[in-house]
N, C-alpha and C positions, 0 to 999 in steps of 0.2 A: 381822117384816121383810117388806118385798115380794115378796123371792122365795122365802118360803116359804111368803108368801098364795098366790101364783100356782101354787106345786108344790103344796099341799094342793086348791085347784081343777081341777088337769088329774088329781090322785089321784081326786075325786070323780066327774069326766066315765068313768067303765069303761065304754061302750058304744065299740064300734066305728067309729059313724057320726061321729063330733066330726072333723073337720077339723084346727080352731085353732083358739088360744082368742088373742085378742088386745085388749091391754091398754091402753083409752082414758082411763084414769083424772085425771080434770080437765077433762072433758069433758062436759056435759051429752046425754043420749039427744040430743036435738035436734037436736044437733051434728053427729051421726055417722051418715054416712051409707056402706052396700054395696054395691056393682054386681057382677053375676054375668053378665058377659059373656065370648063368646070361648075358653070352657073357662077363664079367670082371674076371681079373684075381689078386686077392690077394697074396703079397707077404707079413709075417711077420716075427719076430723073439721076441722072452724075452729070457732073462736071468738073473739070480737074481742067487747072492752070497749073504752068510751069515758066520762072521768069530765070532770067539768068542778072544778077547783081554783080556791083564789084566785090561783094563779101563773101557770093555765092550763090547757089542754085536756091528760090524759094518756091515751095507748090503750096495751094489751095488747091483743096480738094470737099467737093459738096455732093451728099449723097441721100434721095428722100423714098421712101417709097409708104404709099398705101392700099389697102387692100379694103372689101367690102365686096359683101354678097350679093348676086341679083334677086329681085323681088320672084315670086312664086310667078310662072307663067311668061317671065319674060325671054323672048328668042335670044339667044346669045349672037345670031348672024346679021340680027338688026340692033344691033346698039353702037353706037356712032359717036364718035366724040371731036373736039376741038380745042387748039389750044390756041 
């Protein structure tokens, strides 16, 4: 299930420097993009399909974003992330 995918992932993160782990799943890397500004750190992602049918034009369009503060003392030019 998903949230035992997710709890076995923050099990394998044991280092103390991890943040968050945050979960874009549907998203391609491409998508997703983080700003580490202001002592907060933005996490978003879009993506937008466009198909063309014989009945006509459909889009899907997917849009997430999260936000959260960095902890007291943390450098904002050393925080690094991965997707």
């Amino acid at each position: 299930s998903r949230l035992r995918r997710i709890s076995m992932m923050l099990n394998s993160c044991r280092s103390q420097s991890h943040l968050a782990l945050v979960d874009v799943k549907g998203f391609d890397p491409s998508d997703v993009s983080v700003i580490v500004r202001d002592g907060r750190v933005t996490v978003s992602a879009e993506h937008k399909e466009e198909h063309n049918t014989a009945l006509g034009k459909t889009c899907n369009y997917r849009k997430f974003m999260k936000e959260f503060s960095l902890p007291p003392g943390v450098d904002e030019d050393k925080v690094t992330y991965s997707v």
